[in-house]
N, C-alpha and C positions, 0 to 999 in steps of 0.2 A: 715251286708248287707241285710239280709232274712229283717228285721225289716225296714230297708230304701223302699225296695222293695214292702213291703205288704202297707207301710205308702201311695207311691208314686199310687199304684196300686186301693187303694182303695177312693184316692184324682179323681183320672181321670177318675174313675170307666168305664176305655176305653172303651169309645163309639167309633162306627163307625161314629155319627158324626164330632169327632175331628179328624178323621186319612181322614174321606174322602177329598179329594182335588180336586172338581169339574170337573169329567171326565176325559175319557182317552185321555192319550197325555201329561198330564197337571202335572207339577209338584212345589214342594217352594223349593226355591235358598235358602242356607245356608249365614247367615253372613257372613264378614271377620272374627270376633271374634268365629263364630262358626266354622270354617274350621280351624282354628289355634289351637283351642283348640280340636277340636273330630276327624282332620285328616283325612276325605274323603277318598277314594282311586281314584283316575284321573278315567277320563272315556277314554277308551284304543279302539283300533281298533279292538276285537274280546274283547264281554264280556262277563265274566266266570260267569255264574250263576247257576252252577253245583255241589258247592261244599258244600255248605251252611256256607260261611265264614261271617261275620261280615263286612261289604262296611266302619265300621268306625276302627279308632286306629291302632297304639295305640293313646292312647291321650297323649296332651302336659306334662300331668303329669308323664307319665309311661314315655313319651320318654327322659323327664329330670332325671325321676331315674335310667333310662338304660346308660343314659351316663354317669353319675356321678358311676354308678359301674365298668368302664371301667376300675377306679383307683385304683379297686381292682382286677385286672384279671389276675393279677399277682399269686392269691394265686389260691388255691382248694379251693372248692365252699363249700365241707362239713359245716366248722367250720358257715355257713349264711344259714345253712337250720333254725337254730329249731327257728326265731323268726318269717321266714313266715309260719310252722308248728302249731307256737303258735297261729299266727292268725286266720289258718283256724279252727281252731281248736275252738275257740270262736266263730268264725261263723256259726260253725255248733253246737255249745252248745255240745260239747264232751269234754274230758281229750286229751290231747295229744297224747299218747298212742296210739290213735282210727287213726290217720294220717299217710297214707304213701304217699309220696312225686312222680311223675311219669311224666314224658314228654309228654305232652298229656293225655286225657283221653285213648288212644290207647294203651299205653304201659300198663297200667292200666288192660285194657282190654285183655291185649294179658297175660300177670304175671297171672293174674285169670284161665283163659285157660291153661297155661301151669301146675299151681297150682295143678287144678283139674284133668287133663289128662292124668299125669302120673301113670302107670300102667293100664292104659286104664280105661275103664269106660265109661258113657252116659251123654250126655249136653241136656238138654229139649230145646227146643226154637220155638217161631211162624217165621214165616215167610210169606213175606219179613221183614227184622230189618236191625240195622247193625250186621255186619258178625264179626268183627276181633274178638274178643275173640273166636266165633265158625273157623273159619278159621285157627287158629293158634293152635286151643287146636287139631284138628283133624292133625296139622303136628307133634304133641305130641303121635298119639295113640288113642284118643276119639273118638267113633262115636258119632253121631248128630243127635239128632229125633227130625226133624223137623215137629209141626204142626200148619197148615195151616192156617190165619186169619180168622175170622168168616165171615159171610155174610156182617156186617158192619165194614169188615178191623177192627178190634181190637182184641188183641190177646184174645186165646179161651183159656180163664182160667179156664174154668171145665175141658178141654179135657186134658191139657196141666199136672194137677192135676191127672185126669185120670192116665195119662199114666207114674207115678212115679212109679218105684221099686228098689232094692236094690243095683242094679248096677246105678241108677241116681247119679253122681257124683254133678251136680249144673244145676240149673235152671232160664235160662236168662230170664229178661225182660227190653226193652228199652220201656220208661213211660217220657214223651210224644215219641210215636215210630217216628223212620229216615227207612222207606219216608212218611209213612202217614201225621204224623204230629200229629196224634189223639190221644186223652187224655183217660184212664182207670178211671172210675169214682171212687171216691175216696176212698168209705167205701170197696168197692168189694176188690180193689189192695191194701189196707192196711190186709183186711180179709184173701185175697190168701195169700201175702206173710208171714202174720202173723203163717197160717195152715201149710206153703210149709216149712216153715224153721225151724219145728219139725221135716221135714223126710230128707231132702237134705238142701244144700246151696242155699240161694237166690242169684243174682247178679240181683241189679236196677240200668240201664244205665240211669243214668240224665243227659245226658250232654245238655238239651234242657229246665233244669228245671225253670231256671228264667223265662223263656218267660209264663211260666204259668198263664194266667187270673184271675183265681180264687185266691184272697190273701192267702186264709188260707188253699188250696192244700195241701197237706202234702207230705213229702219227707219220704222215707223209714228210713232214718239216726233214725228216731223217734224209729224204729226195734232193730236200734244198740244199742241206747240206754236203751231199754231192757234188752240187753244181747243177740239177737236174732243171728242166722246164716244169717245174712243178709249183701253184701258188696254193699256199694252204691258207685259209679264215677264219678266225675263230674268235667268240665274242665273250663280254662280261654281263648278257642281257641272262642268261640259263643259271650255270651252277653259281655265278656270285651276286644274283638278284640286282641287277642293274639294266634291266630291261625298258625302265624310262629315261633314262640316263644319255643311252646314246654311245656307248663306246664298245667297238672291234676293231679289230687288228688284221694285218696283210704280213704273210711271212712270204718271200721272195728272193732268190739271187739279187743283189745289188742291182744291176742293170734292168733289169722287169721291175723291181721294186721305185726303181726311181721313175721310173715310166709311168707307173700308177698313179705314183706320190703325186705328177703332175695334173691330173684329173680329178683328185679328190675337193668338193665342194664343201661340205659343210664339217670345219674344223672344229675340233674338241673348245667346248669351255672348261671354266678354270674349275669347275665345281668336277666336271665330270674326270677331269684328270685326274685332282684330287681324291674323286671316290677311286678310283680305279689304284693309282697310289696304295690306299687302305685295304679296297680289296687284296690285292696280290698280296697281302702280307697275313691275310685275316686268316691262316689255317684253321680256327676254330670254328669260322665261320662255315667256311669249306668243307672239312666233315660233318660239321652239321645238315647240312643240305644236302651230302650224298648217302647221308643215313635216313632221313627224313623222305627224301624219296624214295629208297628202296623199300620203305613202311610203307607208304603210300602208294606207290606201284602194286607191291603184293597184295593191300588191302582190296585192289581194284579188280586184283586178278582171284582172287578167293570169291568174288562175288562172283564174275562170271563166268567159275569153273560150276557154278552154282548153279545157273543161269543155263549150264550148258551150250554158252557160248563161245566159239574160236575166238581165241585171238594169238599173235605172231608174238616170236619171244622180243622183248625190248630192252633194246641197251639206253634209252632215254628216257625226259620225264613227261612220256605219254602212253597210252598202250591204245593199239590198232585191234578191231575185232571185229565180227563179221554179226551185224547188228540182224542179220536177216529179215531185213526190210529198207527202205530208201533213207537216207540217212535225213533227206529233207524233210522226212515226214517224221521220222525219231525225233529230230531238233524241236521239231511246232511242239510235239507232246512233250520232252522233257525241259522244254521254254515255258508251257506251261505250270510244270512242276519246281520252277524255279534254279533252272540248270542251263548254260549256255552249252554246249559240244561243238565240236569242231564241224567244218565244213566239208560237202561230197567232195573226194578226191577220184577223180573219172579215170581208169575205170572201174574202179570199183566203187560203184555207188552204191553200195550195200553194208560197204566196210565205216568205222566210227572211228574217231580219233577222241580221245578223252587225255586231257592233261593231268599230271598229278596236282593235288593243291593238299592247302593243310591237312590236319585229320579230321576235323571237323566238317570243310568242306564236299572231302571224299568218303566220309560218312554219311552225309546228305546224300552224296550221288548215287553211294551204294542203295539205301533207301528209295529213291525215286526210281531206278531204273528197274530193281527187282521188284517193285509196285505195275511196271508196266510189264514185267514177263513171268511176271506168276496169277 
């Protein structure tokens, strides 16, 4: 799929000319054929753009293989891991071995956490990110040295280096980060975690990593392949619309992966295997959705170039802006106007997370929010 991906990405070389769709308000209607096969989600009486879910899937393909595993729900799901195992597994150009199987990239994240946390110890991390692995290793015993994003929101990887010593038990990084949305340039975050995981653990949260622009970005997994202390995550809940489903993955050296594999709780069913099976194969799906968001992103940002509003460049499907005012008080008014947005991310409690969703959706949103700042 990396190799469909980089094919597709460097065909469309996405411009903002193809994503833009002539001003705010204005959106393109999907075929029948295209709604039948990518699945929309309806446009609802309050619309959720807070979570940064995927507006498409599953697709007709995932949703025929979800049903057709119904006929096996009969059994435990064990005996149907190791041939979507095998896959990701060639996806990621690893041995099998390297794959541990997880409900999300969350549980993922939280097995890491608790990994590292027992007997206490220290977790590095910037902030704002996302939290669950720090959230959960700290209900383990961890404390958390959080430091703070640099002047240009991206985390401070000198300082963050800095501040390793012998009690650093692991060292998070979320690449492209949840809320910014910003990208670590490429050679520096191969460098850092190259250096970082001679003295502690790396953990690189990808779960944002398709959306990536640049084809030939690099994924930490390249660490693993080394032999390095590096765990990379990454999930089927963003670009393959399986975010109720429950499935992510753990890439690892053998020995850390089998370490994890032991802690993991809550094992795949057979439906979710299944969709993920369909997904990794769905490339039509797959471009569809990193086209779909690049529309949808630019739509969001043509409004609040409008608007006169900052916001950070994004390699994801949300965009981060500086709503100039309390985000808690934005929320009530655009909850009003029939919009959910994301939540204060401290400290920047001035700053907006908005997720992409259909066009229709994000047509709404453009409308409501230039209602409140004109």
């Amino acid at each position: 799929m990396n190799i469909s991906r980089r094919d597709w990405l460097k065909k469309s070389s996405l411009t903002a000319g193809m994503a833009f769709l002539g001003g705010i308000g204005t959106y393109s209607s999907l075929t029948a054929e295209e709604k039948s096969k990518f699945n929309p989600r309806p446009l609802e009486p309050l619309i959720r753009l807070g979570s940064n879910e995927n507006p498409y899937g599953p697709s007709q393909k995932m949703r025929e293989a979800m049903q057709k595993g119904f006929d096996l729900s009969c059994r435990y799901p064990w005996a149907y891991n190791q041939p979507l195992i095998d896959m990701i597994a060639a996806k990621e150009g690893v041995p099998s071995d390297h794959i541990v199987l997880t409900a999300g990239s969350t549980e993922g994240l939280k097995i890491a956490g608790l990994t590292y946390a027992l007997n206490g110890g220290e977790i590095i991390s910037g902030l704002p990110t996302f939290l669950s692995l720090m959230t959960y290793a700290e209900i383990w015993g961890a404390s958390i040295n959080w430091v703070p994003l640099d002047q240009d929101m991206n985390f401070d990887l000198p300082e963050i280096e800095k501040r390793i010593s012998s009690k650093t038990k692991l060292v998070f990084l979320c690449n492209p980060n949840n809320p910014t949305g910003k990208l670590l340039p490429a050679q520096q975050v191969m460098d850092f975690c190259e250096s970082v995981s001679n003295k502690t653990m790396i953990f690189s949260d990808e779960a944002y990593y398709d959306y990536i622009e640049d084809p030939n970005y690099p994924s930490m997994v390249e660490l693993v392949k080394k032999g390095k202390n590096v765990i990379v995550s990454k999930t089927l809940s963003k670009i393959y619309g399986l975010a109720g489903i429950r499935i992510g993955y753990l890439i690892a050296k053998p020995e850390i992966a089998a370490d994890l594999s032991n802690r993991v709780v809550a094992n795949l069913n057979i439906m979710a295997i299944e969709a993920a099976k369909a997904a990794l194969s769905d490339d039509e799906f797959y471009q569809f959705s990193l086209q779909k968001n690049i529309e949808a992103r630019k739509s969001i940002e043509t409004t609040l170039d409008h608007l006169g509003l900052e916001y950070l460049p994004s390699q994801a499907n949300f965009v981060f802006f500086d709503a100039k005012q309390y985000v808690v008080q934005l929320a009530e008014k655009m909850r009003e106007k029939g919009v959910i947005i994301g939540r204060p991310f401290p400290p920047f409690n001035e700053w907006c997370r908005i997720s992409t969703g259909t066009m229709e959706e994000v047509s709404f949103f453009n409308k409501a929010i230039t209602e409140l700042y004109t």
